[in-house]
Every structure is written in structure tokens, then in C-alpha cells.
N, C-alpha and C positions, 0 to 999 in steps of 0.2 A: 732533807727535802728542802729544796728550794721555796722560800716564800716571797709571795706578792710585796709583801711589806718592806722585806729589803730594797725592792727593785726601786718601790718610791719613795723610798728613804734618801739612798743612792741617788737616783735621779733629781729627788731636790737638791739635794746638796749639791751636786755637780753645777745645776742649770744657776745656785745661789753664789756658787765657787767662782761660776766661769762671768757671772756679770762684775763681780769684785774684782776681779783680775784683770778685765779687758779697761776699768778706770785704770787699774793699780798701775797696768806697764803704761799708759799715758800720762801718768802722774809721776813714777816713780823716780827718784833723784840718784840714787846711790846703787851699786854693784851688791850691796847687802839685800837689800831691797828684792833686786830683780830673783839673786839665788835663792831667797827667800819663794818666793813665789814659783819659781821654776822646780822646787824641792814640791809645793802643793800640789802643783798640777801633777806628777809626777805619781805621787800618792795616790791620788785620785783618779791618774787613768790605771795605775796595779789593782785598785781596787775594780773598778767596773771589767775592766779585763777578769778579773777574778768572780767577780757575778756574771760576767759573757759564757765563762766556762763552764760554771754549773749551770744557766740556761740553755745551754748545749748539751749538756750530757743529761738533764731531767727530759728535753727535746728526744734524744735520743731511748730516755727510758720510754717516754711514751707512745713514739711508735713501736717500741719490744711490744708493748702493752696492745696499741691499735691491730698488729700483727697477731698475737695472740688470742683476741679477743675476736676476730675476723673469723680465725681459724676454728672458735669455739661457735661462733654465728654460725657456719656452715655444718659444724656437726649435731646442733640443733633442729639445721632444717632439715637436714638427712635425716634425722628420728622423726620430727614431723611429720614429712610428708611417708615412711617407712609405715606409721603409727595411721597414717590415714589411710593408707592401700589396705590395712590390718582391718581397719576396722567396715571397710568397703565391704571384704572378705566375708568377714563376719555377721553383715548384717545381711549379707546372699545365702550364706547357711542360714540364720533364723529364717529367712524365707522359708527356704527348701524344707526346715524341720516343721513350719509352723502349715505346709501343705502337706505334707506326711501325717501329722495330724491327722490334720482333719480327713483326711484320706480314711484312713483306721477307723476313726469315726464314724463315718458312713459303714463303711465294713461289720464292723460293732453292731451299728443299728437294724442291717441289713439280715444278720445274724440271729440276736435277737428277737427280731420279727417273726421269721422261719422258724426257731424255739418255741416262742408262744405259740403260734401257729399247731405244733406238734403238739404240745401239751396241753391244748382246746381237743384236738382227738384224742388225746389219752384221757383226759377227763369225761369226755360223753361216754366213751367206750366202759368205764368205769362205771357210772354211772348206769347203762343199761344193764351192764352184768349184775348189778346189784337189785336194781327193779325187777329184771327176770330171773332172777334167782340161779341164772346159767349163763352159758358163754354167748356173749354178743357175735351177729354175724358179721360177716365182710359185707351187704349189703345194707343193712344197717347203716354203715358206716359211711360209704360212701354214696346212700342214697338219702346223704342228711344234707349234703354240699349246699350251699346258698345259689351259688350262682359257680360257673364253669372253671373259674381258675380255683375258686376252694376245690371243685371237684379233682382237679388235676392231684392238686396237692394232697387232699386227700387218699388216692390213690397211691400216691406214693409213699405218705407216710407209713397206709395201711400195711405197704407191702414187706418194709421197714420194720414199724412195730410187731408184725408177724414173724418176723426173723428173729428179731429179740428189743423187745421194748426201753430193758436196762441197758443194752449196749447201746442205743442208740443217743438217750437221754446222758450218757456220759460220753458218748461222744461228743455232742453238741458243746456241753461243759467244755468237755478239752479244748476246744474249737475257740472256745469265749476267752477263756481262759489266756491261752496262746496269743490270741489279740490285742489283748488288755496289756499282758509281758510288753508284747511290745509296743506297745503304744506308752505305757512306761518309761522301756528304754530312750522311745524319742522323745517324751514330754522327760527325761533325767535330761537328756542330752542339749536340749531347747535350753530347759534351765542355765546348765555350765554354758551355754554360748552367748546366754542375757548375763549371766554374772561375768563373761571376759568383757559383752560391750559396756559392761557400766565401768570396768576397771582400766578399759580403752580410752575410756572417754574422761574418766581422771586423768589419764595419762596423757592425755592431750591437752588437757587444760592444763595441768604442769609444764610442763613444756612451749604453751602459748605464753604463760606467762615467765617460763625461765626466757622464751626471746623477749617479751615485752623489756623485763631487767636487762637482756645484754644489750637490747636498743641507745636502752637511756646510759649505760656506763659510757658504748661508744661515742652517741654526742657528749656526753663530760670529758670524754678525753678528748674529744675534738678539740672544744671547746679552751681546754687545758692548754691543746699546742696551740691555738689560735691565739690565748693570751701568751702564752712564752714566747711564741715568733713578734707578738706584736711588740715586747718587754725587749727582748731582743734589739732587737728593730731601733726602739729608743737607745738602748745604750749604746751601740754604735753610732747613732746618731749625735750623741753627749761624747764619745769619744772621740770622734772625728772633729768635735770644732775644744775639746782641750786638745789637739793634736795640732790643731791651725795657731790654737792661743799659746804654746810650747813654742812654735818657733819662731809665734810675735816677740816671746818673752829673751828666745834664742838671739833673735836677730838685734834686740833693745842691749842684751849683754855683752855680743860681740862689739856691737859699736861703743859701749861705754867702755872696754876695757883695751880696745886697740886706738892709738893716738889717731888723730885724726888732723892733717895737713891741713884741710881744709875745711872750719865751720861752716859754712854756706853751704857744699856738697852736703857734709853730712847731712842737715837740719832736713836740706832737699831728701835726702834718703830716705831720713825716717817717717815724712810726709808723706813721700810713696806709701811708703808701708801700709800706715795707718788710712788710706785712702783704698786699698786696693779692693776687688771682690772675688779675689781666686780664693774663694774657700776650698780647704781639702782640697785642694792641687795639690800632688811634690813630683817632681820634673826627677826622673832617677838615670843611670847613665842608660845611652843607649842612642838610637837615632831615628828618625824618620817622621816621630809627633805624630800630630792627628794623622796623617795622610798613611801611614803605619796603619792606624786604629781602625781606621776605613774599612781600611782593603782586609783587615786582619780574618774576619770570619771567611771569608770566600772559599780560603779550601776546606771548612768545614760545614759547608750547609748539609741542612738534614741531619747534625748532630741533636739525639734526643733532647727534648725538655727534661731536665732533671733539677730538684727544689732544692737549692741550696747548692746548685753544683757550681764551680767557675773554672773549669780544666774544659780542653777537647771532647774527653768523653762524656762531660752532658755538661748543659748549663742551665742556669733560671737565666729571667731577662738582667737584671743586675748585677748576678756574675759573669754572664756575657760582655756585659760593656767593660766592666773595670777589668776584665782577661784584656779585649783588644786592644784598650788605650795604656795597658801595661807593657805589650810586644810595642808599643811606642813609645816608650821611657814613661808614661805618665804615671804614677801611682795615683788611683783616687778608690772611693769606697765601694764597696759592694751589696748596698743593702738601697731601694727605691727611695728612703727615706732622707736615707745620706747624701743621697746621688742628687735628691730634687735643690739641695742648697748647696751644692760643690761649681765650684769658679762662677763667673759671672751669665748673670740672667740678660738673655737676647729676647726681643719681638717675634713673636713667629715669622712676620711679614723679612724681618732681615736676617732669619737663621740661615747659616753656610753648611755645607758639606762636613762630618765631623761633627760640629751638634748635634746635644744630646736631647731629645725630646720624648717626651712624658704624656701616658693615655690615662686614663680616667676609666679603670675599668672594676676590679670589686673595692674599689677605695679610690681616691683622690689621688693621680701620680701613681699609680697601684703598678701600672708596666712603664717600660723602657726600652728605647734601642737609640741607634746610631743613625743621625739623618744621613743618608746617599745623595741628593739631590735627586731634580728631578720627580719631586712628591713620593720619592719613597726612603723607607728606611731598612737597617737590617737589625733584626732582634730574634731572640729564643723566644717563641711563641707554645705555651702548649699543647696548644693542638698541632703544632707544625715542625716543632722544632726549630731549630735555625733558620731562618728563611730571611728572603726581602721581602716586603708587602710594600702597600701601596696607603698611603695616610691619605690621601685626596678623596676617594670615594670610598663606599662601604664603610664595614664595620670600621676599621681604625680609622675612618674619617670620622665618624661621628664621636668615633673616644676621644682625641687629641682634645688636650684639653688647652693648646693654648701655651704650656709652660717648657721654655727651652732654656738649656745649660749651655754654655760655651765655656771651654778647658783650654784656651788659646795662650 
């Protein structure tokens, strides 16, 4: 696994390397000297190249990781929300059981009532037969009524109890009995549906808190590529200018070791050199230059924003540029960071056609594209894809920050 510590280990020594050396080739006397130095720099971009790679491929492990982790997000919320229809469900059943209930209930009581009721006439009945030492009459019986609905009921018990007294009182039984069963089965039944929502409703909270965890791994991994792109970011940045200081060093060796007719020219040469500000320029064969790099996007507008991409089939804003000013012999870098200190810095008020200009959008210099003239430019937008927009008004009027590259 790739560590932070390397990265600024690396980086210091590079940024300590490269201010030694930018004295060293102005000072330097001897051909030993320069190969000396050419042999360091050398070292030193195998090495960062070599931490580029594994920031690339930990980059690549953790979107496996983002990907996967996305993929586990969704199958969370599918149990979630799965777990809460469930327990919607089930809290409409206790309903329904906990009005069955009480249904029975009343039933029960209503039962019961009519029971006693009977068994206040079996007991009077009883009662006179005992006092009169003989059989109680049917008027007896029903001309004891209180008021008209005992009488009713009376009446009918009588007619009832006259048919057969024990079948009646075991029937009522059975009746109660039968009731009670079920009123059981639904008070069992109630029960298992209270013990699924308490075991629903752990199951929910597990689950609220397995997303709460995949939340936070996700921002860690975020967070992870935001620091590797930014780590990134630097060391092509620390490569690009030992890459400029390579061919100061290139250019100091060829002159010292080819004769030179004329001291004066040379001295002129190397004064160039040391004076110039085409950083990260390299001119490679081919033709057309800026005017190439212009027009280059045009037959592919509306190619997707893709992060990291620098081909036709998608681009970021910075591999957009350094693709177009390549189909124009120019090689320069591909990262915003690299791109904001490559060739020489122009006024916005005197930038040409071919300038490169830089917005201010989640960082300092954050985007990029190609000025068009005429207050617009062309860039890979991600919302847009390849497009031309318009820097004078709106949003990327208010981004331009101001800072322009010329690669002339």
C-alpha cells in the first residue's frame, strides 16, 4: 500500500534536488559536473515516475473499492426499505388482531351475561322447589320477571330449562368455552406478530446502522482518492519542471562538449536559455502549432467528460488541452497543476487565440481550456462535455481567474 509519507518524502527531495541544480547548471564548469547532475535528475524522475505508478494503481484500487461499496449501498437500501414495507405490513395485522380482540370480547361478555341470566332462573326455580317441598310452576317462574325484557328472557329460558336444564347449561359452557379457544388463538397469534415487530425493528436498526458505516467508509474513500489525485497532481508537477531542468542540463552539455566557432554566439545562447519562460514546452515533430491545437477539438464536440481521460473517447479539461496542442507538435503536461506554470505567463487583457486560460472553480486554476477568441474558449466541461462556452458572462465569467499561459 501506497503511503502519504513517501509521497512527501519524494516531493521534498525532488523540490530540494531541483533548486540545487537549477544553481548547479549556472555555475557548473566541467562536462563531469553537468553528467553528474544529469545522472540525478534522472534518478529522480525513475523514482517519482515510480510513485506516479503506484498512485495510479491504489487510484485505481479504490475506485474497485468505491464501486463495490456503491454496490453494497444499494443492497442495503433495498433491505431497508424491503424491512419497512415488512413491518408496515405487520403493524396492519396487529391492528386487525388487536380488533378481533376485542370483538371476542364483547362476544364473551355478551355470553356470559345470558349465562348468568339463566342461572338466576335456575337458582329461584330451585329454590321454590325446595321451599314447597314440590315442583315449581311455569308461572311462578315467569311471573317473578322484574320488568319486560327479564320477562321475555324468562320465558324463554323457561321453555329451555323445561326441555332439559343440563343440556342447556353445557351448552352455554361449550359456547364460552369455544370463544375463549379462540380468542386464544388470536391473542397467540397477536403475540408472534409483536414478537416479529420487535425482531423487525432490530432488523432495522442494524441495517440503519450497517448504512450509517457504509456512509462513512465511502467518504474515507473519497477522501483517499481526493488525497492520491491531489499527491498525483504534485508529482507530475515535480516532474515536469525536472523535465524542463533535464534539458537545461541537456542543453549546458551539448554546448560544452561541441566546439564552438564562436564565443560570443555561444555565451548569446546560453543567456537565451537561462532567461526563457517556456516551461514544460517540447516542440515534437509535426506541423501546424497553436493554430493545429485551436481548431483541434472541433470535430469532437460533445465528446464525454471523462476524469482522467486525454484520447477522443472522453476527456478531463487538462487532458483536453495537452491532446490538442499535441496534434500540433506541442508536447506539454496533462494535469491543471502542471499546465498553470507551462510556457510563459500573458495579461488576460493581451491574451491571443491559442491561450491557455484557467478558471477558479473547486480550487485555484481547478479548470482549463483553449482561448478561441472573441471571449470564448473551448474545453471539456463536465457538465457539457467538449464544448465552446463563453468566459465574458455567466458562470465562467465569474470563474476566470485572471491567469493565462502562452505555449508560443
Amino acid at each position: 500500500m501506497l503511503k502519504k509519507v513517501i509521497f512527501t518524502l519524494t516531493t521534498a527531495t525532488v523540490v530540494g534536488l531541483s533548486s540545487t541544480l537549477f544553481t548547479g547548471v549556472a555555475q557548473a564548469e566541467t562536462v563531469e559536473d553537468l553528467e553528474s547532475q544529469q545522472s540525478q535528475i534522472q534518478e529522480e524522475r525513475d523514482a517519482i515516475k515510480a510513485d506516479l505508478s503506484d498512485a495510479e494503481s491504489e487510484i485505481a484500487d479504490v475506485l474497485i473499492e468505491l464501486e463495490e461499496l456503491n454496490k453494497e449501498i444499494e443492497r442495503v437500501d433495498n433491505a431497508l426499505k424491503e424491512n419497512e414495507e415488512k413491518m408496515d405490513e405487520t403493524q396492519d395485522k396487529i391492528a386487525d388482531r388487536e380488533a378481533e380482540v376485542e370483538k371476542l370480547e364483547e362476544d364473551i361478555a355478551e355470553l356470559e351475561e345470558a349465562i348468568e341470566k339463566r342461572y338466576e332462573i335456575l337458582k329461584e326455580r330451585a329454590i321454590s322447589l325446595q321451599q314447597s317441598g314440590g315442583e315449581i310452576t311455569y308461572l311462578e317462574v315467569i311471573f317473578g320477571a322484574q320488568d319486560f325484557g327479564d320477562f321475555i328472557t324468562r320465558v324463554q329460558a323457561v321453555n329451555k330449562i323445561t326441555d332439559s336444564d343440563t343440556s342447556l347449561i353445557e351448552q352455554q359452557e361449550a359456547d364460552k368455552q369455544e370463544v375463549e379457544t379462540k380468542q386464544d388463538e388470536v391473542v397467540s397469534k397477536l403475540d408472534d406478530l409483536k414478537d416479529m415487530e420487535v425482531e423487525i425493528k432490530g432488523m432495522l436498526a442494524t441495517i440503519e446502522e450497517q448504512k450509517s458505516e457504509n456512509d462513512v467508509k465511502k467518504d474515507d474513500l473519497k477522501e483517499k482518492e481526493n488525497n492520491l489525485v491531489a499527491m498525483k497532481d504534485e508529482l507530475e508537477v515535480e516532474d515536469s519542471r525536472l523535465a524542463t531542468l533535464e534539458k537545461d542540463v541537456e542543453r549546458s552539455l551539448n554546448t560544452a562538449t561541441s566546439p564552438a566557432p564562436n564565443t560570443a554566439v555561444a555565451s548569446a545562447s546560453v543567456g537565451s536559455n537561462s532567461e526563457s519562460d517556456n516551461n514544460n514546452v517540447t516542440r515534437t515533430s509535426g506541423s501546424g502549432g497553436v493554430s493545429t491545437a485551436i481548431n483541434a477539438g472541433f470535430n469532437h464536440l460533445g465528446t464525454p467528460y471523462v476524469w482522467g481521460g486525454k484520447t477522443p473517447s472522453g476527456f478531463d479539461c487538462s487532458g483536453f488541452v495537452s491532446w490538442a496542442f499535441a496534434q500540433g507538435g506541442i508536447s506539454i503536461p496533462s494535469s491543471t497543476s502542471a499546465l498553470a506554470s507551462t510556457g510563459s505567463k500573458v495579461s488576460a487583457s493581451n491574451m491571443q487565440p491559442g491561450d491557455i486560460v484557467f478558471f477558479d472553480t473547486y480550487k485555484t486554476n481547478g479548470h482549463v481550456g483553449i482561448y478561441l477568441g472573441g471571449g470564448e474558449f473551448i474545453g471539456a466541461q463536465n457538465s457539457t462535455g467538449l464544448a465552446v462556452a463563453n468566459m465574458t458572462s455567466g458562470y465562467w465569467a465569474d470563474k476566470f481567474s485572471g491567469h493565462v499561459r502562452s505555449v508560443r
